[in-house]
VEXBAMI-131930 format. One record per residue (C-alpha): residue number from 1; x, y, z. Coordinates in steps of 0.5 Angstrom, whole numbers. Each point is the difference from the previous one (the first is absolute). Layout:
N
<pt nr="NUM" xx="X" yy="Y" zz="Z"/>
...
***
This chain:
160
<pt nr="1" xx="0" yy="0" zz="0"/>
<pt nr="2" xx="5" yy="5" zz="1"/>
<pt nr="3" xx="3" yy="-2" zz="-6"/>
<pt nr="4" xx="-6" yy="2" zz="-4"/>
<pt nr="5" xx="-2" yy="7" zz="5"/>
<pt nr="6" xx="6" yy="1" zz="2"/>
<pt nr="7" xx="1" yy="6" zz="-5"/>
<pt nr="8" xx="-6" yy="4" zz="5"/>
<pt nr="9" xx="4" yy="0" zz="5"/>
<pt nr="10" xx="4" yy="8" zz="1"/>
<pt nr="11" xx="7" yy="-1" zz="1"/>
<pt nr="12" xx="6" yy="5" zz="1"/>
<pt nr="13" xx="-2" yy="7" zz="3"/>
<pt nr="14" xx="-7" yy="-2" zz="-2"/>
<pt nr="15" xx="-1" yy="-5" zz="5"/>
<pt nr="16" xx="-3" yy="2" zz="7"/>
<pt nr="17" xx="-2" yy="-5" zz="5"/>
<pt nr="18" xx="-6" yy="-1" zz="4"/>
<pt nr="19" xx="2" yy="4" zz="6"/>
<pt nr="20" xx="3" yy="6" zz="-5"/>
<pt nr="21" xx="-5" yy="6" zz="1"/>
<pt nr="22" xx="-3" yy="1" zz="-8"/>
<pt nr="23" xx="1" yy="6" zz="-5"/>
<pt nr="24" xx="7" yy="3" zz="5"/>
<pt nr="25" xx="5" yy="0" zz="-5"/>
<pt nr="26" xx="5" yy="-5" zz="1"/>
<pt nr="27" xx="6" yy="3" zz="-2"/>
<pt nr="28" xx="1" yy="5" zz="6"/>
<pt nr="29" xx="0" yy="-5" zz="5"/>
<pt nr="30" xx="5" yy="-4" zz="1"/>
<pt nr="31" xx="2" yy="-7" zz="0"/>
<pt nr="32" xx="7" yy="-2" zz="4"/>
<pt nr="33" xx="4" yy="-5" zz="-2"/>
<pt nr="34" xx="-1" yy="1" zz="-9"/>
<pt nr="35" xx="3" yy="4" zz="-4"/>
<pt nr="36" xx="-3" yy="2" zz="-6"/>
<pt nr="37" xx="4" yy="-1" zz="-7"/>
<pt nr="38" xx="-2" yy="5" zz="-6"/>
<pt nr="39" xx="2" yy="-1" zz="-7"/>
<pt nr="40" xx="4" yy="6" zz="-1"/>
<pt nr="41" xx="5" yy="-2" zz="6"/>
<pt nr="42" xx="6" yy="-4" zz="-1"/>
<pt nr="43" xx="2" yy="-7" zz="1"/>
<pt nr="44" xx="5" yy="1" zz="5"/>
<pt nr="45" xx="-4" yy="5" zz="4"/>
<pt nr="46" xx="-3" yy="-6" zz="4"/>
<pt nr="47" xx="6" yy="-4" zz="0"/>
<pt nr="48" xx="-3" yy="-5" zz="-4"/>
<pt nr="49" xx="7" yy="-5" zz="-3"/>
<pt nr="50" xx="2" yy="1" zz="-8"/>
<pt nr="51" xx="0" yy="-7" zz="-2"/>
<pt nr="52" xx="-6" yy="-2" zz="4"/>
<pt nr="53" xx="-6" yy="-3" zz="-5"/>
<pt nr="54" xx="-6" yy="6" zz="1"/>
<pt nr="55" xx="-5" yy="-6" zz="0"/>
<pt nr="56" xx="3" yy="-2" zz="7"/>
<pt nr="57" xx="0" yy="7" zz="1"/>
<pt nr="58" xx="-8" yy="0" zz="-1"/>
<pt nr="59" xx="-2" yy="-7" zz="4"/>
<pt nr="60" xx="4" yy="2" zz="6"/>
<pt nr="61" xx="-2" yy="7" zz="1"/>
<pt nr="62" xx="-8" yy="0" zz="2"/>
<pt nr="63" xx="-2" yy="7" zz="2"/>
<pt nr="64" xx="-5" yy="1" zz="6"/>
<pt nr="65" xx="1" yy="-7" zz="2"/>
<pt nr="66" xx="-4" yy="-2" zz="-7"/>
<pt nr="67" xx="3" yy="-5" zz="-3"/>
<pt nr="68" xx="1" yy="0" zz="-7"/>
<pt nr="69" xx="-4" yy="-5" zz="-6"/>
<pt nr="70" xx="4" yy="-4" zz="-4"/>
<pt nr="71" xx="-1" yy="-1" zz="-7"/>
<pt nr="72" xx="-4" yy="-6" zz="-3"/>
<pt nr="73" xx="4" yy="-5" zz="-3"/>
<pt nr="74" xx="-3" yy="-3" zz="-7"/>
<pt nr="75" xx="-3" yy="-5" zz="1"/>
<pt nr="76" xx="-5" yy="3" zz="7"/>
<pt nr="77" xx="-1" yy="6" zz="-6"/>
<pt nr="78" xx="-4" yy="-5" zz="-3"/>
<pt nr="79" xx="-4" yy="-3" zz="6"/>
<pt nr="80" xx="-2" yy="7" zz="3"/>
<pt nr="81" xx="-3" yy="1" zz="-6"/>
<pt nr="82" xx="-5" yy="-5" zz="0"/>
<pt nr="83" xx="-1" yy="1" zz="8"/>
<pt nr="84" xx="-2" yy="7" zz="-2"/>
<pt nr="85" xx="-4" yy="-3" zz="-7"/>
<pt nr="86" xx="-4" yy="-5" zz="5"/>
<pt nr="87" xx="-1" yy="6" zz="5"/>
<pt nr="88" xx="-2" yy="5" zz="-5"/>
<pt nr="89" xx="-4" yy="-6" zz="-2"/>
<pt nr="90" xx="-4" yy="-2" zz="6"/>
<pt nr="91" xx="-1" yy="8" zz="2"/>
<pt nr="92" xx="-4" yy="1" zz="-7"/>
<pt nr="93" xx="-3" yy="-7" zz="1"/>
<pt nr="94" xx="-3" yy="4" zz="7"/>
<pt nr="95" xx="-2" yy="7" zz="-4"/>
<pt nr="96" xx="-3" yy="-3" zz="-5"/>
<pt nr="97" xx="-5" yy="-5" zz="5"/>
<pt nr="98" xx="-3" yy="6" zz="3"/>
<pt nr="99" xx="-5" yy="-1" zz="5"/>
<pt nr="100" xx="-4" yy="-6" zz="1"/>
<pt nr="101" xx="-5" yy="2" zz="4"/>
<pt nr="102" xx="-6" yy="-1" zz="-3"/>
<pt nr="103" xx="-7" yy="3" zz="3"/>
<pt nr="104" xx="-4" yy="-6" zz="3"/>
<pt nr="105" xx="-7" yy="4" zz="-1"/>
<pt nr="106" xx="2" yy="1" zz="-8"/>
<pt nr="107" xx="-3" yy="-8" zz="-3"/>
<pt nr="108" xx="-6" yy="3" zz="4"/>
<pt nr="109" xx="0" yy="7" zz="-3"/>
<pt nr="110" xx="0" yy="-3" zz="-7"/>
<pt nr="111" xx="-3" yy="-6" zz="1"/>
<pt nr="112" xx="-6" yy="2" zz="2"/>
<pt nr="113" xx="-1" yy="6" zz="-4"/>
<pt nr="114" xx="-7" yy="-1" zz="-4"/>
<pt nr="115" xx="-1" yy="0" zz="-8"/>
<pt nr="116" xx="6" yy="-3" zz="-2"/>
<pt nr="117" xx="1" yy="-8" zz="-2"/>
<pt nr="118" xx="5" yy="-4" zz="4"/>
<pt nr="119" xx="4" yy="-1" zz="-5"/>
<pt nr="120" xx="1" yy="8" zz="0"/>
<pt nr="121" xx="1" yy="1" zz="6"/>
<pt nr="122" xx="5" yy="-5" zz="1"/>
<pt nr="123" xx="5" yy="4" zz="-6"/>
<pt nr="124" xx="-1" yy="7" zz="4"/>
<pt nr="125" xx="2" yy="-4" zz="8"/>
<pt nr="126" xx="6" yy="-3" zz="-5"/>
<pt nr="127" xx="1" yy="7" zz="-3"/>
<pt nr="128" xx="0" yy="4" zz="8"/>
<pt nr="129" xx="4" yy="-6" zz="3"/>
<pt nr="130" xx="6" yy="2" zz="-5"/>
<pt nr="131" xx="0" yy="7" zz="1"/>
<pt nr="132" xx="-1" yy="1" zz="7"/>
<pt nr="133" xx="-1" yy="7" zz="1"/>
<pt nr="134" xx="-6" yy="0" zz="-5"/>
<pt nr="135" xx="-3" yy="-6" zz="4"/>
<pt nr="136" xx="1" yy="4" zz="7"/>
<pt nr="137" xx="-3" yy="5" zz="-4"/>
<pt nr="138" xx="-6" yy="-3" zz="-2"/>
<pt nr="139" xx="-2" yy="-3" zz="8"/>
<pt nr="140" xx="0" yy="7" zz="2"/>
<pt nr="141" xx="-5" yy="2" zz="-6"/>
<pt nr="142" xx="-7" yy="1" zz="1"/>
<pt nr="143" xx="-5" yy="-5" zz="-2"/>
<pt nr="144" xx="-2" yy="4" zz="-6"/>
<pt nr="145" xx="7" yy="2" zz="-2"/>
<pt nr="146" xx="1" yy="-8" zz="0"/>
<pt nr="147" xx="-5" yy="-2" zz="-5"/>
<pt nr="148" xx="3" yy="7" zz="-4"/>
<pt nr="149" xx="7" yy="-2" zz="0"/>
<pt nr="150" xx="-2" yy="-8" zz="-1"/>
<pt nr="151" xx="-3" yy="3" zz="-6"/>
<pt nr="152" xx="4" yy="4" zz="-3"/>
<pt nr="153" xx="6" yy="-6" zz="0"/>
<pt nr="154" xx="-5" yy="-5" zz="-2"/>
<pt nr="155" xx="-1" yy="3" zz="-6"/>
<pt nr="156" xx="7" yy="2" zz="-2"/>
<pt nr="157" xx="1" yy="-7" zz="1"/>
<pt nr="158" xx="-5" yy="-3" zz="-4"/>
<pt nr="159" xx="-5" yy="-3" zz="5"/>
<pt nr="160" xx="-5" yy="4" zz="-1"/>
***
């Protein structure tokens, strides 16, 4: 998880931990113990050996007690990729879910309406069913706005 949310997280002078009062700017306070190295100084200013590989220099300097993320090698890329992929996955799979909850007064509420054949009512539950909100919609109508509406989708439906 760390890997896939790991980029969300601030690091460097944006961090700020929990017990840190929120909107102070953070370079004027003080931190003993870290000394902050700019571009625009010199190597030899922060006693850093000539010969020394930068990436050591890089993996054993951790700043504000954070410790740095490595690279990934070749063969995690693509694994994180698909962890990633099926997250997303499961995310979309949950959006396109939506609610469930289906009014238990709407069977009744369309089923007992008068005029209509069986056969058409049965389209018009199976038709609110799947569109939710329209179903919610219809429940709160009143009887007359009902036999409007049922109307009115029956005929663009062909059933009546």
């Amino acid at each position: 998880m760390e890997a896939i949310f790991g980029h969300a997280m601030a690091t460097g002078k944006y961090a700020v931990g929990s017990g840190e009062t929120l909107g102070q700017n953070q370079d004027d306070i003080p931190i003993e113990g870290i000394s902050f190295k700019y571009a625009s100084e010199s190597p030899s200013s922060h006693n850093i050996p000539s010969n020394s590989n930068p990436t050591e220099i890089l993996t054993n300097s951790a700043v504000g007690g954070k410790r740095k993320r490595g690279a990934f090698t070749e063969d995690e890329k693509p694994l994180l990729t698909n962890m990633s992929d099926a997250v997303n996955n499961v995310a979309n799979a949950l959006r396109e879910t939506g609610s469930a909850h289906v009014d238990a007064n709407l069977y009744l509420a369309v089923m007992e309406s008068p005029g209509f054949s069986e056969e058409a009512l049965i389209v018009a539950n199976t038709y609110l069913l799947d569109n939710k909100t329209q179903g919610r919609g219809f429940v709160g109508m009143s009887d007359s706005h009902r036999a409007l509406w049922l109307r009115t989708f029956l005929a663009k439906n062909y059933y009546m």
